[in-house]
C-alpha positions in Angstrom: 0.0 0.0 0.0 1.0 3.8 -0.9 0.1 6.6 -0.1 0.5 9.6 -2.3 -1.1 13.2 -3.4 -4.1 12.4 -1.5 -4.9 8.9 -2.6 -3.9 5.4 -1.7 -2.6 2.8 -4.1 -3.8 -0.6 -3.2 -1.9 -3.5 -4.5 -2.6 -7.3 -3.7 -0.1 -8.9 -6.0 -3.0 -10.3 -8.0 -3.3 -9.8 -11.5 -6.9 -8.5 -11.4 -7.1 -5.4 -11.6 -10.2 -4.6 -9.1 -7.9 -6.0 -6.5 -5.1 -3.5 -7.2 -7.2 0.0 -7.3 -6.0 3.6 -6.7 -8.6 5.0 -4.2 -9.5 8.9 -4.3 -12.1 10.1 -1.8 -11.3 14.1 -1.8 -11.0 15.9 -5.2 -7.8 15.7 -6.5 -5.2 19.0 -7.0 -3.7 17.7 -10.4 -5.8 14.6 -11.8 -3.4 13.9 -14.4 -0.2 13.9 -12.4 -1.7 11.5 -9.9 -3.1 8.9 -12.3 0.5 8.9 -14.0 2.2 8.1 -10.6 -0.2 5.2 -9.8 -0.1 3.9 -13.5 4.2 4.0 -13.0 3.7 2.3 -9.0 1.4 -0.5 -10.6 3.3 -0.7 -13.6 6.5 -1.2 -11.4 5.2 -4.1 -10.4 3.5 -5.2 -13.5 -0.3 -5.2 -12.6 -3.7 -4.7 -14.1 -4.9 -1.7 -11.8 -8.6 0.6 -11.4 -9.5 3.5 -9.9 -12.4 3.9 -7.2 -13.5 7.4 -6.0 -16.1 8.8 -4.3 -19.1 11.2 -5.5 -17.3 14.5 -4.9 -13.8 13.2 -6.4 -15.2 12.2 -9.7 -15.4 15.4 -12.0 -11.6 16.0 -11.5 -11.0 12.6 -13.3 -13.6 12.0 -15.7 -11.8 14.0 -18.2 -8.1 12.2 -17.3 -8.8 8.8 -16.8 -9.0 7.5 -20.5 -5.5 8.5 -21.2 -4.2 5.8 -18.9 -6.5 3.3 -20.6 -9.4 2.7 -18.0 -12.7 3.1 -18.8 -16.1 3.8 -16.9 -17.8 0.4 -15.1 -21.5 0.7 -13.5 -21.6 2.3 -10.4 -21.0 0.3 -7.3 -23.2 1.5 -4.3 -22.1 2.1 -0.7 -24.7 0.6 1.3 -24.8 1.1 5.3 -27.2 -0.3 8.1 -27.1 1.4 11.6 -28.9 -1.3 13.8 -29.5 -4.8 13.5 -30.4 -6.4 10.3 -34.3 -6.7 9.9 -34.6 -11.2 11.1 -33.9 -13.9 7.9 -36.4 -16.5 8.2 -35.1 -19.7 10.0 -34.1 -22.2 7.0 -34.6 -26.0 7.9 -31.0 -27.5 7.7 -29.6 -24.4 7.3 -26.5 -23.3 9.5 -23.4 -21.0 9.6 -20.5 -22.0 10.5 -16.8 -19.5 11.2 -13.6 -20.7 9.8 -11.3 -21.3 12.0 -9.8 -24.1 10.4 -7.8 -24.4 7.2 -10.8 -27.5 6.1 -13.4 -24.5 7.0 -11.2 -21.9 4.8 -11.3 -24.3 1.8 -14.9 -24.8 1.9 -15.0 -21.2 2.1 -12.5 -21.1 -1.0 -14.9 -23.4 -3.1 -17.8 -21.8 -2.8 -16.5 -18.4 -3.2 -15.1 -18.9 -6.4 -18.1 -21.1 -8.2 -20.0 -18.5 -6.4 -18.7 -15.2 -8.4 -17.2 -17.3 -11.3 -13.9 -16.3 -10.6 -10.2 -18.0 -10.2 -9.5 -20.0 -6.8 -6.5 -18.0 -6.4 -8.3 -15.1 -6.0 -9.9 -16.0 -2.5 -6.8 -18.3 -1.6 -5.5 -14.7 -1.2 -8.3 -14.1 1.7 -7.5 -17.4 3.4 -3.7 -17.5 3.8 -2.4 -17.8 7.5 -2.5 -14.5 9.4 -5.6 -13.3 7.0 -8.4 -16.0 8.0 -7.2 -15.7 11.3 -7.0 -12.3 12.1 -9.1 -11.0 14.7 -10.7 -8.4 12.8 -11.3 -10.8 9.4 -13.9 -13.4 9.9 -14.9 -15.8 7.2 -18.6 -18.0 7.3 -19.6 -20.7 5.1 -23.0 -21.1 5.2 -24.3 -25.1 5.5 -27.6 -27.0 3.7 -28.0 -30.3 5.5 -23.6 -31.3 5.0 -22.6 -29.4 2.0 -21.1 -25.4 2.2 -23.5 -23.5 -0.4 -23.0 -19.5 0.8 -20.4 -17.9 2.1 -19.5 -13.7 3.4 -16.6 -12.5 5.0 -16.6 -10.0 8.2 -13.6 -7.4 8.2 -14.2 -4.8 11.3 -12.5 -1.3 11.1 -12.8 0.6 14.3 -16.8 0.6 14.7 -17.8 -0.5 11.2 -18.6 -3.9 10.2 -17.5 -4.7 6.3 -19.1 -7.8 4.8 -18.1 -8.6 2.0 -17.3 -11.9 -0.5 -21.4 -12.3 0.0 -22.1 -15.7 -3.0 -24.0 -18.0 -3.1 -23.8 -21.2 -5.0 -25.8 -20.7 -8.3 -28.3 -23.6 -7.7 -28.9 -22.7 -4.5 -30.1 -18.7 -5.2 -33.0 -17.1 -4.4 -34.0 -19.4 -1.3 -32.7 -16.9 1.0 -29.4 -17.8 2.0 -27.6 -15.0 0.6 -30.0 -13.1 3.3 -29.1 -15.4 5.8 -25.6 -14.7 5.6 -25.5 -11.1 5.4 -27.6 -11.1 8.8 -25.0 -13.8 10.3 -21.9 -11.4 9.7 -23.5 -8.1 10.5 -24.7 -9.2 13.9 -21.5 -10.8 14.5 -20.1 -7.0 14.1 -23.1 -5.4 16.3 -22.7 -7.7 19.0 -18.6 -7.3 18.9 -19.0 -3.6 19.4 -19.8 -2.1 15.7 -22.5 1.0 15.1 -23.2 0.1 12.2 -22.2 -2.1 9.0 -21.3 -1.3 5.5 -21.0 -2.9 1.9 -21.0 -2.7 -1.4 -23.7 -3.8 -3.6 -23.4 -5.7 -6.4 -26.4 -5.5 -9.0 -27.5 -9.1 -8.0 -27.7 -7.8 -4.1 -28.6 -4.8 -4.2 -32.8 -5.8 -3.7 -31.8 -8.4 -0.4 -29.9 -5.4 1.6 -32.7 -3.1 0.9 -34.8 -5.4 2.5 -33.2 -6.5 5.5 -32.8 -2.3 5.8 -29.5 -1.3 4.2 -29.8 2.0 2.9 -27.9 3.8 -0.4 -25.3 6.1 1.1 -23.4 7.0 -2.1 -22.4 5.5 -5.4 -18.6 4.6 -6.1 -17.2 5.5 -9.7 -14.6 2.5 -11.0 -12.8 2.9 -14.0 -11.2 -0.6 -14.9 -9.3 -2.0 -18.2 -11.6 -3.5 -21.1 
C-alpha cells in the first residue's frame, strides 16, 4: 500500500485489476499527475490496476482517466445499516458455520469462487495464515444439510462492520441464503461492538440489503481496463 497526493494505491499482488485500485475520496489538486504516478507504481510491479472514487472526487478525473486506458464500469453502491439487520427466516437445515480451520477456509475457497465465477487464487488470497485468522477478518460458510453452499466475510475497522465476499452457490439462489448470511456477519459485528455495518452492492444484491434495511449512502465511480 501507498500513499501519495491524496490517494492510496492498493496493490494485492494479484493480476486482477479490481484488486489492485488507486482510491480517491477528496478531489484531486492535479488529476493527471496523480493517475500517471499510480499507472508508474502499478506498472512497477507489473499489474492490471482501477481506480475507485467517491461522488465529490469524480469530475476532476472524468476528463483524465481515458489516457491511462481505464474506462467507466457501473456504479458500485455504498450501502450502510445502523442497527441490527431486519430477522432472515429460520431455513430447515440451514447453519453457519466460522472458519477457524484451514478444512473451514477451503470450503469457504470453493464456494466463493463457483460462487462469483472467478479463479480460486483469488480467494486463496483471503484465506492465507494471518488473513483468516485475524481478529478483525472473519470468514462464514453457510451449510444446507452437510454441503457449504454461501459464504460472506466480516472485516471490522474501528466501529464498522465490512461484509463482503457475500455468494451464493448458483443452484442454491433465491432461497434466502444470501439473506441469511449477510444477517449472520452483520450481527457478528453489532454484538462485537460495531454502530453500524457497511457494503458494497453488487447488481444481483442490491434488492436483499434493501430489505433487511440497508440504505444507499453514495455511489462509487470504478474505472477498470476493457
Amino acid at each position: 500500500m501507498k500513499e501519495t497526493d491524496g490517494v492510496v494505491l492498493l496493490a494485492s499482488g494479484l493480476p486482477y485489476a479490481m484488486f489492485n485500485r488507486m482510491f480517491v475520496v477528496d478531489p484531486l489538486a492535479a488529476p493527471p499527475t496523480s493517475l500517471g504516478r499510480a499507472r508508474e507504481f502499478f506498472g512497477r510491479l507489473g499489474l492490471p490496476w482501477s481506480v475507485c472514487a467517491a461522488p465529490e472526487a469524480v469530475a476532476g478525473l472524468e476528463e483524465c482517466v481515458a489516457v491511462v486506458g481505464l474506462k467507466r464500469l457501473p456504479p458500485l453502491p455504498l450501502m450502510l445499516l445502523d442497527r441490527a439487520p431486519r430477522a432472515a427466516p429460520t431455513m430447515q437445515e440451514f447453519t453457519v458455520r466460522r472458519c477457524v480451520s484451514d478444512a473451514d477456509a477451503g470450503d469457504f475457497v470453493r464456494v466463493a469462487s463457483r460462487g462469483f465465477a472467478a479463479p480460486r487464487i483469488v480467494f486463496d488470497a483471503f484465506c492465507r495464515p494471518g488473513v483468516y485468522d485475524s481478529p478483525s477478518v472473519t470468514h462464514f460458510v453457510g451449510i444446507l444439510g452437510d454441503e457449504p453452499v454461501a459464504c460472506a466475510t466480516l472485516i471490522t475497522t474501528e466501529t464498522i462492520a465490512g461484509v463482503y465476499n457475500v455468494a451464493t452457490l448458483p443452484r442454491f439462489r433465491g432461497r434466502g441464503f444470501g439473506a441469511a448470511i449477510t444477517a449472520h456477519a452483520a450481527n457478528d459485528g453489532f454484538a462485537s461492538g460495531c454502530a453500524a455495518s457497511a457494503l458494497q452492492a453488487s447488481a444481483m444484491g442490491f434488492g436483499v440489503y434493501e430489505r433487511m434495511g440497508y440504505r444507499r449512502v453514495c455511489d462509487y465511480t470504478i474505472w477498470a481496463p476493457d
